[in-house]
N, C-alpha and C positions, 0 to 999 in steps of 0.2 A: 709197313707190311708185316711186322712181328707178330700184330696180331691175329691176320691170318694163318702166318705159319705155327700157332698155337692151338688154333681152330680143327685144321688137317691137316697137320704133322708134316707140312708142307719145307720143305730145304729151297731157301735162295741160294742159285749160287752160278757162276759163270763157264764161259767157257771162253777159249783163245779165240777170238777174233781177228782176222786178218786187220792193219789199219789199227790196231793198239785201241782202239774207242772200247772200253769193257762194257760198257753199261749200256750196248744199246746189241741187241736186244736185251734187256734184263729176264733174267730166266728162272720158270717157276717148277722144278723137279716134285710131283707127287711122289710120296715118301712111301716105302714097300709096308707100311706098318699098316697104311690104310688100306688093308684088303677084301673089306664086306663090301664093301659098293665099287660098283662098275668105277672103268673111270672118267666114262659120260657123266655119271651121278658124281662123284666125288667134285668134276667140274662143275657142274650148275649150283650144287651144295655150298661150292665155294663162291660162284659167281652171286648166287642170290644174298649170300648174307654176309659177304665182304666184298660188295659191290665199291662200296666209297671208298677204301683202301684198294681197289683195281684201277678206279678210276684214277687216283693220286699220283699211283706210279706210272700209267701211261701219258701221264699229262709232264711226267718228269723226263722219262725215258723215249717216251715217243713210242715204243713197240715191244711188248711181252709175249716171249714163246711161252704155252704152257706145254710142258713132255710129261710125257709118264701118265697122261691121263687115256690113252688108249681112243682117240677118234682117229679110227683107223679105216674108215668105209662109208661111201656115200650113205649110205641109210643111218648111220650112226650121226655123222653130221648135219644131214639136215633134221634130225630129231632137236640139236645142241642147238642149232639157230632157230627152228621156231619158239623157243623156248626161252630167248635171249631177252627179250621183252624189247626189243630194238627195233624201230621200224626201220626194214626191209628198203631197199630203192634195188631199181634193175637199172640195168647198165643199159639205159637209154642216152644214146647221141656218144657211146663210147666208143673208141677207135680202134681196139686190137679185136681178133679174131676169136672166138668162143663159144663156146655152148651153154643152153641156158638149160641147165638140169631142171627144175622146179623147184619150190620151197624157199624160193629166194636165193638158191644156188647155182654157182657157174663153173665152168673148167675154167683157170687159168690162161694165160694167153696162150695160142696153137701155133704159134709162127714156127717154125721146123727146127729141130732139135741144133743143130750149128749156132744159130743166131743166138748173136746177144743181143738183151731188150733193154735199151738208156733206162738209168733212174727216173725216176716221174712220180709225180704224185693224181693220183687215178681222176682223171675227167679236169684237170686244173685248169685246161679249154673254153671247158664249158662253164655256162652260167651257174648250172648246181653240179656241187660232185659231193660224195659218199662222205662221212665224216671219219669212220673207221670202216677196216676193210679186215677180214678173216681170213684167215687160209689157212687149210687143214691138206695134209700129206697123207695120200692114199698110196700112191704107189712112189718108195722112195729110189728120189734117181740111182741108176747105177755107175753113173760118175758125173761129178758135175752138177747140174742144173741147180745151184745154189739159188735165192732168192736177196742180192746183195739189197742194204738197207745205207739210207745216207741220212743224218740230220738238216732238215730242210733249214734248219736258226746256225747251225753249226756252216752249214754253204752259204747264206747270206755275207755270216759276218766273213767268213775265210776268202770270197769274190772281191777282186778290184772294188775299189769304191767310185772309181770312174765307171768303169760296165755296167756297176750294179746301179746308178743314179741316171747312163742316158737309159737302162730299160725303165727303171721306175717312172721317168717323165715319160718317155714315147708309149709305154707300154707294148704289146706283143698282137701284130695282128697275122691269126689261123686261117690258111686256106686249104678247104676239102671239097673234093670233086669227087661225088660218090655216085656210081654208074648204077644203072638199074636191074641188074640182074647179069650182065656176061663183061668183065675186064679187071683192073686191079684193083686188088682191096677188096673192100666191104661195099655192099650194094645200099643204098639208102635203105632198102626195106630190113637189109639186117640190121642197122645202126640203132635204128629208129621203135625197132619190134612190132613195123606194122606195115602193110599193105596199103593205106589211103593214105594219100598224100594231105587230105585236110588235116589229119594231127599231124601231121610232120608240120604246118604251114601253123597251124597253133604252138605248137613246140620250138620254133625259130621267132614267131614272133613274139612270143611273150621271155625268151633268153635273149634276146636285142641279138640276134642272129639273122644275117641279111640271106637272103635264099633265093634261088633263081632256077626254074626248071628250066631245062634244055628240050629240044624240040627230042631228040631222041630218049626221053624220059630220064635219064642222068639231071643230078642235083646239085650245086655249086653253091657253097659255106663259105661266109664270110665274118669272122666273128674279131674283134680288138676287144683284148682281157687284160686286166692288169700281170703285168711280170710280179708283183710280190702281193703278201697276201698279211693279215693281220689274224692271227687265230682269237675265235670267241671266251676263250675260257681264261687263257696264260695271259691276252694282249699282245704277243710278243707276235713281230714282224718276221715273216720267213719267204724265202726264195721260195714263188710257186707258180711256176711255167714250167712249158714243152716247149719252149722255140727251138731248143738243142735236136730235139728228141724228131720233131715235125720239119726239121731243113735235111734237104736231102745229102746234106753235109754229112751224114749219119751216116751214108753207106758206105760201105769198102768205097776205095778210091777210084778203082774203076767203074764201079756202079756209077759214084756219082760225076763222075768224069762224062757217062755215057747221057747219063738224063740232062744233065745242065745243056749236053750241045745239042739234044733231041728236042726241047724244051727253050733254047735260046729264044729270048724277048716273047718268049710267052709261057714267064714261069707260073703264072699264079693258074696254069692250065693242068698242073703235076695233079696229080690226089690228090698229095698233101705239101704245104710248101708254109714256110711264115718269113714275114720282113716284119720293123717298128710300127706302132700303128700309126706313122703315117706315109707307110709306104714304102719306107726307103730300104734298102740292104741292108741286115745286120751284116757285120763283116766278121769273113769268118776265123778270124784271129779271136774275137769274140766268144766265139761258139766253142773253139780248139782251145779256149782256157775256162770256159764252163765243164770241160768235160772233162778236163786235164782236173780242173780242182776237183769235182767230183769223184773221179778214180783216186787221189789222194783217201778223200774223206771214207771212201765208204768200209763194209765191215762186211762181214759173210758170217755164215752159219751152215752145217750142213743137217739137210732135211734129215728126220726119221720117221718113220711109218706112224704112224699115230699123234704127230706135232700138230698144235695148233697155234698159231701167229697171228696174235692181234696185234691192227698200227693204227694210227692215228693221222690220217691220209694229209693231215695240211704238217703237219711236222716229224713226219719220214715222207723219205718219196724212196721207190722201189724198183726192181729191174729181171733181168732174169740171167744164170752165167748159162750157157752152151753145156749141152750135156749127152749123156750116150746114154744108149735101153730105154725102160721105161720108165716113163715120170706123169702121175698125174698130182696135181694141186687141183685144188678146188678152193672157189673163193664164195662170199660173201658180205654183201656190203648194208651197211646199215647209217639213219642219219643221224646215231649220236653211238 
């Protein structure tokens, strides 16, 4: 990366970390020296012509903040993404709640400011998910709403090697019951970004997604994914599932105290719910030290007004901390 920061007067350099891990995010400070160009332009300037030295170190670090470059407003950013030379994917058969700006651009997830949102790596459910993922900060939180980051190779290896070998063999099977317009969650025609059921019945079957309309128009997902994944570029093996994330093991204790007894011997009826794929109970001693390592491993950063955060979705997975006032993020995801 020297050589880029000889290119734009560019400063590496870090910040404290929660979790002692320094290097992730690895961070790129626009240098005040560079002041004739925007710092939209000063960003594509860099991104176009120290493309292969960006790529090197997200393939190292897993996630680069750029600051100081000023994408500070929906219009500014989705200038910076059509321009990325990235093909574009929308957040088809995705699970959280969102708005789909245009341009290739989304809100972050909307789930209400309290909540925390588990580490994950975006769409690892599904048959195809995003390769890297963007996020730029328009409105920075007024406390809180961190964007914590965990190395998906660094939770592999730091997991029981028991856990990690019965998910590897059974693998993880997803259950979603997505209602058609009035109940919880997401209605299939949000998920899906369409109205006709024919591409939703194209889009399960060609994802080996097993699918079942209901007489009351409601839609029931049944998908078994591998628990780990092998990235294309590094080879290396990393922890990439939501079974944590999708058992309702997840909620405050009396949440899920309440749905497990409202839901007894007819769990795979929840929204969302997962066991091994072949069926059985993960147990949740399992889950309660996925999430325990997890909280060990991961790292924070806090937002500024004009940040942008690229990750590298199969080696970071990501979350969201509970926050006060306004926050918005804005995302976009692209397939390399």
């Amino acid at each position: 990366m020297q050589e880029a920061n000889t290119v734009l007067q560019l400063e590496r350099s870090r910040v404290h970390l929660k979790g002692g891990a320094e290097d992730v995010p690895v961070i790129l400070d626009r240098s005040s020296a560079d002041s004739e160009q925007s710092g939209a332009e000063s960003f594509l300037e860099l991104w176009a012509t120290r493309r292969d030295a960006l790529d090197k170190m997200l393939l190292e670090h897993g996630a680069t903040l750029f600051r100081g470059f000023d994408i500070s407003s929906q219009e500014i950013f989705q200038g910076v993404v059509a321009q990325l030379k990235e093909k574009l994917v929308d957040y088809v058969d995705g699970d959280s709640p969102r708005t789909k700006i245009g341009g290739g651009v989304y809100t972050s997830t909307e789930y209400e400011a309290g909540l925390f949102i588990p580490l994950h790596n975006e769409l690892s459910y599904s048959a195809c998910w995003p390769a890297r993922l963007f996020f730029c900060c328009v409105v920075q939180p007024e406390q809180g709403g961190q964007t914590p980051l965990v190395s998906s190779r660094a939770l592999l290896e730091a997991l029981p090697a028991d856990i990690v070998n019965e998910f590897r063999n059974k693998k993880v099977r997803y259950v979603r019951n997505l209602h058609s317009g009035k109940g919880t969650g997401k209605s299939w025609q949000e998920t899906f970004e369409t109205t006709e059921r024919d591409e939703v019945d194209r889009y399960t079957s060609a994802s080996d997604t097993q699918a079942r309309w209901n007489a009351d128009g409601s839609l029931k997902l049944v998908a078994i994914r591998p628990a780990t994944a092998v990235h294309p570029v590094t080879g290396q093996e990393v922890w990439f599932n939501q079974a944590d994330q999708f058992h309702p093991s997840s909620l405050p204790p009396e949440m899920f105290e309440a749905i497990m007894e409202l839901y007894e011997g007819c769990e795979d009826d929840m929204p969302e719910y997962t066991t091994f794929g072949d069926g059985g109970a993960i147990p949740l001693q399992y889950l309660d030290v996925i999430r325990a390592t997890t909280r060990k491993l991961l790292v924070t950063f806090d937002w500024r007004r004009g940040d942008l955060l690229m990750v590298d979705n199969m080696l970071i997975a990501h979350g969201r901390m509970p926050f006060r006032g306004e926050r918005k993020i804005l995302v976009a995801m692209t397939a390399r």
